[in-house]
C-alpha positions as CSV (number, residue, x, y, z in Angstrom):
1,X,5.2,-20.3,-1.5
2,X,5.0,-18.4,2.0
3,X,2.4,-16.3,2.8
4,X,4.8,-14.5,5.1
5,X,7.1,-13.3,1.6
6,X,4.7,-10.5,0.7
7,X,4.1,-9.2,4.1
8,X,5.3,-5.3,4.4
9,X,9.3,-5.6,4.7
10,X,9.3,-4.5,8.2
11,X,7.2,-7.5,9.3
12,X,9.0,-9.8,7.4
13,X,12.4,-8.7,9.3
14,X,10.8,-8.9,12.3
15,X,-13.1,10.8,-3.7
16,X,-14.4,11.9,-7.0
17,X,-17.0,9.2,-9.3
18,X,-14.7,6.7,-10.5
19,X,-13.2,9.7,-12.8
20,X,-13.9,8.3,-15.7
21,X,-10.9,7.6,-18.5
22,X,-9.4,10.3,-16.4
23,X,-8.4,8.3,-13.1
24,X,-6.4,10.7,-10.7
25,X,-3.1,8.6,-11.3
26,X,-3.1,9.2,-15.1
27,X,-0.1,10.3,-16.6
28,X,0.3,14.1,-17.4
29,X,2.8,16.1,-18.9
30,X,5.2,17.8,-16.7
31,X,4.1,20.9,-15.0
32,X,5.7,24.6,-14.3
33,X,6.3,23.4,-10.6
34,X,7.9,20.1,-12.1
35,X,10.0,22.2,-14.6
36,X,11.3,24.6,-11.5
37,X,12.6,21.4,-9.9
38,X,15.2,20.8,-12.8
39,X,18.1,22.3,-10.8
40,X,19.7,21.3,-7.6
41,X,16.9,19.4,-4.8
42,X,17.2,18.7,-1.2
43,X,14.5,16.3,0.8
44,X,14.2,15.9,4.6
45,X,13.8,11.7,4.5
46,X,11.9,10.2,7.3
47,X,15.1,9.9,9.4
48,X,15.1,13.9,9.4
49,X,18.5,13.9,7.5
50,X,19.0,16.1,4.3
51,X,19.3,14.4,1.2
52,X,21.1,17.0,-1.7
53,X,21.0,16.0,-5.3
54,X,22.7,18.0,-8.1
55,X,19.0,17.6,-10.1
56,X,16.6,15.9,-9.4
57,X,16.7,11.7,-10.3
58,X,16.3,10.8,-13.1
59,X,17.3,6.7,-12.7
60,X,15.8,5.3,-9.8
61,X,15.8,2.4,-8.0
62,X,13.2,1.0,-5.0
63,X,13.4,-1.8,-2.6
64,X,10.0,-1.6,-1.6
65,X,6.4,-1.8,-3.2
66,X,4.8,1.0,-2.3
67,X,7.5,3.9,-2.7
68,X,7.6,1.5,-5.9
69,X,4.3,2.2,-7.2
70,X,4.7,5.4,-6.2
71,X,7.5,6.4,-8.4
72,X,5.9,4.3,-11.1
73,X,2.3,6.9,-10.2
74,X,4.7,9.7,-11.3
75,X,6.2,8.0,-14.2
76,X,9.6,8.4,-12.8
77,X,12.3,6.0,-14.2
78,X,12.5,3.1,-12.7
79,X,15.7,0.8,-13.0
80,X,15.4,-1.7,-10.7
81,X,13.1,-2.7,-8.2
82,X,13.3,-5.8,-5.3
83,X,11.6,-8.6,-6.1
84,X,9.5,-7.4,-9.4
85,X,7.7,-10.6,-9.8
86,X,6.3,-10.9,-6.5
87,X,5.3,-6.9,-7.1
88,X,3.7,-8.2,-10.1
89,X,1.8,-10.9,-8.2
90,X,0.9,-8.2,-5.0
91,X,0.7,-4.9,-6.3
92,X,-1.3,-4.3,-10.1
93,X,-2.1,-0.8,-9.9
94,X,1.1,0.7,-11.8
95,X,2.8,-2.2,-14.1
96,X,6.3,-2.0,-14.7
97,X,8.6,-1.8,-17.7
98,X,10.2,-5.2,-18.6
99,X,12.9,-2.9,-18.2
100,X,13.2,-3.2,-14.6
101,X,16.0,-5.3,-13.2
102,X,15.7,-7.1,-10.4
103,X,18.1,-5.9,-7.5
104,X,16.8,-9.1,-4.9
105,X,14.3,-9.8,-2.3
106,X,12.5,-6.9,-0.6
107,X,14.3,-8.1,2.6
108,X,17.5,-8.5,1.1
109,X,18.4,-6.5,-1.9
110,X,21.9,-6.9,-3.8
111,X,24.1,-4.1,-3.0
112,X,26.0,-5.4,-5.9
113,X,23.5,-5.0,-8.2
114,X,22.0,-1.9,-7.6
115,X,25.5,-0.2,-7.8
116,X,25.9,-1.6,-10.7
117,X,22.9,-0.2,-12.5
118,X,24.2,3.7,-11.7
119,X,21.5,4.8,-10.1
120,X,20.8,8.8,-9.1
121,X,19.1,7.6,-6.4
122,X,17.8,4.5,-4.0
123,X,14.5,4.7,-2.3
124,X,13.8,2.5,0.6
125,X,11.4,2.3,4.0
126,X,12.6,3.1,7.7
127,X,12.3,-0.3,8.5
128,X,14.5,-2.2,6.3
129,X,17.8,-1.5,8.4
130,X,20.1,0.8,8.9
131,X,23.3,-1.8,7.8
132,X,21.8,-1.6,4.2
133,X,21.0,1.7,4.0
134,X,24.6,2.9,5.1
135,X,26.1,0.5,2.6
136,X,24.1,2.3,-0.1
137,X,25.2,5.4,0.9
138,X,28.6,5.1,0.4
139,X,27.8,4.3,-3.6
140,X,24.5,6.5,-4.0
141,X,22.2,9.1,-2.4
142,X,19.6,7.2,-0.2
143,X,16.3,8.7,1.0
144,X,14.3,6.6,3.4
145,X,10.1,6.6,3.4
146,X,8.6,6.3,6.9
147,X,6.1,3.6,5.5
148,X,3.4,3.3,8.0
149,X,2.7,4.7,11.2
150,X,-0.6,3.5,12.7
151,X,-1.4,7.3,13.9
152,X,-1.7,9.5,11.2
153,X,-0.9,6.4,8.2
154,X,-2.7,8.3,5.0
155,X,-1.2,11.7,5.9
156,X,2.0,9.6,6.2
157,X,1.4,8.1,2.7
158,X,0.9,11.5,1.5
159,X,4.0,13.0,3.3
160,X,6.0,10.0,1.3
161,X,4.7,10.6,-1.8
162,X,5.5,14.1,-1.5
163,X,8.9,13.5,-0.6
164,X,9.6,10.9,-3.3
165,X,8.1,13.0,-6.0
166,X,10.4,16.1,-5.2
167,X,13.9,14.1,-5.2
168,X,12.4,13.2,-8.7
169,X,11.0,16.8,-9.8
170,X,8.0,15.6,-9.9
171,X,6.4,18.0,-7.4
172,X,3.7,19.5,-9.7
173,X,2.3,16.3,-10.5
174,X,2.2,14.5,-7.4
175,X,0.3,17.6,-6.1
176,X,-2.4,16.9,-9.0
177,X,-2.6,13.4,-7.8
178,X,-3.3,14.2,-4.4
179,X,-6.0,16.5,-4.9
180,X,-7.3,14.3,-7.6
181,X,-7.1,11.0,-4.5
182,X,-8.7,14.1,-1.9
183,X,-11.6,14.5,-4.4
184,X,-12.5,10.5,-4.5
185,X,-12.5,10.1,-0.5
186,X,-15.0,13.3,-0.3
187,X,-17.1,11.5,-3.3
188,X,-16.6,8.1,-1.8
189,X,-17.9,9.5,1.5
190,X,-20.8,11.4,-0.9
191,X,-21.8,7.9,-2.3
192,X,-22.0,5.7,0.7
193,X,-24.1,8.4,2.6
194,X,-26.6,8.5,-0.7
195,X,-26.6,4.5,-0.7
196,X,-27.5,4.5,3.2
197,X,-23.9,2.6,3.9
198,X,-22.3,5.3,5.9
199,X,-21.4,4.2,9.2
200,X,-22.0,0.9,8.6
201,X,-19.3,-1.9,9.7
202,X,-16.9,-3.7,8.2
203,X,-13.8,-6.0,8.9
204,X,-11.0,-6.5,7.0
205,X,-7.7,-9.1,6.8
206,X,-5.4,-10.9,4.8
207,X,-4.3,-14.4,5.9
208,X,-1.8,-17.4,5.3
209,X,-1.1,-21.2,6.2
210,X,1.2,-22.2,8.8
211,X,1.5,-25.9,9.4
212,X,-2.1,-26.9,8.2
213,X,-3.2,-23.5,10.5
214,X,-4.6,-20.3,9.2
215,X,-3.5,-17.5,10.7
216,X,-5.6,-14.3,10.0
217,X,-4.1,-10.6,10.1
218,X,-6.6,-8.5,11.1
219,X,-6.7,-4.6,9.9
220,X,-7.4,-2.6,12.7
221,X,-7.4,1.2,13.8
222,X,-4.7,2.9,12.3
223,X,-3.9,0.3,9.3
224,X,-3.9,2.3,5.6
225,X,-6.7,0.8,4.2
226,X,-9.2,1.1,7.5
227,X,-8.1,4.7,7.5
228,X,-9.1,4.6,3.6
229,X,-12.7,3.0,4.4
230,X,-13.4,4.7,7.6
231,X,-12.6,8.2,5.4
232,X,-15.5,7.3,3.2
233,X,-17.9,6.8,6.2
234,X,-17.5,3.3,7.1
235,X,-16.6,1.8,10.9
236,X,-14.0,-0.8,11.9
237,X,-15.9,-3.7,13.4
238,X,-12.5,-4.5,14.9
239,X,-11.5,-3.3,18.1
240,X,-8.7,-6.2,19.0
241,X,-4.4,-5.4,19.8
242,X,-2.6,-4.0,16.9
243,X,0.9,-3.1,16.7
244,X,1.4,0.8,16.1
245,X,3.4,1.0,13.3
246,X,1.2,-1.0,10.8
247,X,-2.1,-1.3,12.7
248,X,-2.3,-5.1,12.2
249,X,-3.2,-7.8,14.5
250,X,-2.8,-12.0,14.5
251,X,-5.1,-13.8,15.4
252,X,-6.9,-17.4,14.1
253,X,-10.7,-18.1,12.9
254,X,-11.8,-18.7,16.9
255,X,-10.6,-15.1,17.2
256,X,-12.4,-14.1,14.7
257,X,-15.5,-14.6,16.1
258,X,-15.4,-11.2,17.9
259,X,-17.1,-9.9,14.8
260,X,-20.3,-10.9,16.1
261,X,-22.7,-7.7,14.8
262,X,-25.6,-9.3,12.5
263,X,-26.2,-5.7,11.1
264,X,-24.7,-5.9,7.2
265,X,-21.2,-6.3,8.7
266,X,-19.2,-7.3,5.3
267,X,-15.7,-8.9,5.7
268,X,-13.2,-8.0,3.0
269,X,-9.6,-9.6,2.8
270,X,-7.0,-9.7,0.4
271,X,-5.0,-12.7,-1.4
272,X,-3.1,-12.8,-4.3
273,X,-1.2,-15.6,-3.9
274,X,-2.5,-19.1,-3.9
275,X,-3.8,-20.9,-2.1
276,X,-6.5,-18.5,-1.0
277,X,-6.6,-18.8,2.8
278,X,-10.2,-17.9,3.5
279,X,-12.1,-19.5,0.3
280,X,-10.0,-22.6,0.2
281,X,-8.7,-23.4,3.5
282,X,-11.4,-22.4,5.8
283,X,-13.7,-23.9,3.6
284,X,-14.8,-26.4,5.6
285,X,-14.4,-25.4,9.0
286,X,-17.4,-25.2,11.2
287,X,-16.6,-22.0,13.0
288,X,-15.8,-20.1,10.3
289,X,-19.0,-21.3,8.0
290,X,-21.2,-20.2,11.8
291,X,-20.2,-16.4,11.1
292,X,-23.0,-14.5,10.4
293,X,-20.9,-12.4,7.8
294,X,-20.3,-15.7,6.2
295,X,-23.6,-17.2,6.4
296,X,-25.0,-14.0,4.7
297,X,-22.6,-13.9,2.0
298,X,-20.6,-10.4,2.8
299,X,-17.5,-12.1,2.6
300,X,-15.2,-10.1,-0.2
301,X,-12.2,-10.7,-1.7
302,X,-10.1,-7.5,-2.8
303,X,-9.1,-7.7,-6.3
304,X,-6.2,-9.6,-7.3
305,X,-2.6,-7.3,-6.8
306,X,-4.6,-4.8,-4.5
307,X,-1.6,-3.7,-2.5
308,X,-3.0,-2.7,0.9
309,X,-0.2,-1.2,1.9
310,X,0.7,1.0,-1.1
311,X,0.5,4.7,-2.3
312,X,-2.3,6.7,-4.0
313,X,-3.1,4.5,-7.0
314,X,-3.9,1.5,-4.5
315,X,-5.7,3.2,-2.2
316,X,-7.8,5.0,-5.6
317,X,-8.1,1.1,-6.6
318,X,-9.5,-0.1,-2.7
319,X,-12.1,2.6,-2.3
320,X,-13.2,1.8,-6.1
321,X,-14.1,-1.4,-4.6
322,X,-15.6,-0.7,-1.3
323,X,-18.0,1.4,-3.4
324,X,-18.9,-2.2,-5.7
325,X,-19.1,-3.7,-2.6
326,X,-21.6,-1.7,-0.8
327,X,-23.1,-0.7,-4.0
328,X,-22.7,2.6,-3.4
């Protein structure tokens, strides 16, 4: 199976102590703020048009994983979602119902079938397409998440989150959620300073096959999750060409060897899918074993179905990690 498949959609068309039993994305009953919302809503969607709803939704459906995990965060009611298997595979930090149906691939979702389901409402990134998201319209209301934006890309996830959680009156909780993810990044940060980690250097990536190649994706400035580490005192060790919407860069295991500081540098990379690019296919290969990351041992896979480019339960997830990682 491609690599490629469980890339964001856009691509593919083109901090408290752990918190216990009490994780920041549990589950609450709804709020006075969420109970005020049970009337008529309007959201400004990241194309700055108004979106009106006699009440807030109450059957939802989302074509992508993040806004997915989102509205699963708030325990809104999800009835179908694009491609739930592969967000089964990619993204473990809010399971679904088995009631879910699946509406299609993330990249191309059956108009068909989400009519079908009746649905108050379709959530959906900027980047999926404009054709799809005026067909939708003309059935449902649509609002459209920005997604990423490699210059501000956690207060973006946080402006989506907001959004999403008013159209479903859900306003109360997701602002318990936030302050809940604000308090982990200030402990995270707390923790790695006490563990003498802080502004130490890391690298991260994800990576597929391409015709017996590996291509690496590399996580530079302005990418979620290097916003996430670097929030909690770490520093990018990569400083090569991104793109600015997702912060990401291409490039192959010669590239890689850029990364060349011998101090504790520790490379972290996600795969959920098999076969595992950097513990199976590079193996073997003589540049990659001369890295002094790799020769040390601070290579680190992310936990299967981390989603690195999801919402607050993801990122809660990722910086859980960073802190077993550097033993913090």
């Amino acid at each position: 199976m491609s690599r490629k498949r469980f890339m964001p959609a856009a691509l593919v068309a083109a901090a408290t102590l752990l918190l216990g039993a009490c994780g920041t994305t549990e589950k609450a009953t709804t709020t006075s703020a969420d109970a005020a919302e049970s009337q008529e809503v309007t959201v400004t969607d990241s194309r700055g048009q108004e979106v009106t709803l006699d009440r807030p939704a109450e059957r939802v459906v989302a074509l992508e994983w993040a806004e997915v995990e989102m509205l699963a965060t708030l325990d809104a009611e999800l009835v179908g979602v694009a491609d739930p298997k592969g967000y089964a595979t990619w993204n473990q930090a809010e399971p679904l119902p088995d009631s879910v149906k699946d509406v299609g691939l993330r990249a191309e979702a059956s108009v068909d079938s989400i009519v079908a389901l009746e649905p108050d409402l379709v959530v959906l990134e900027a980047e999926r397409g404009s054709p799809l998201t005026r067909q939708l319209e003309e059935y449902v209301p649509v609002i459209v998440t920005e997604g990423s934006d490699a210059s501000r890309n956690l207060e973006r996830m946080r402006d989506d989150f907001t959004m999403i959680a008013k159209a479903v009156g859900k306003t109360g909780e997701a602002e318990r959620i936030l302050a809940g993810l604000d308090e982990k990044l200030v402990e995270g940060r707390q923790r790695m300073e006490e563990a003498g980690a802080a502004g130490t250097p890391f690298a991260m990536a994800d990576g597929w096959v391409e015709g017996g190649n590996v291509d690496i994706r590399m996580f530079g400035q302005g990418a979620l999750f290097s916003d996430v580490a670097e929030e909690i005192g770490l520093e990018n060790a990569w400083t090569g060409k991104v793109d600015p919407m997702w912060g990401l860069g291409t490039t192959d295991v010669e590239g890689v060897t850029a990364l060349k500081d011998e101090k504790a540098l520790r490379f972290v990379y996600s795969a959920s899918d098999e076969p595992d690019p950097f513990a199976e296919s590079l193996e073997k290969n003589p540049i990659w074993k001369s890295l002094p990351f790799v020769r040390k041992g601070n290579v680190h896979k992310l936990d299967d179905g981390t989603w690195t480019f999801g919402g607050p339960a993801s990122v809660e997830s990722f910086v859980d990690q960073l802190l077993e990682i550097y033993q913090a």
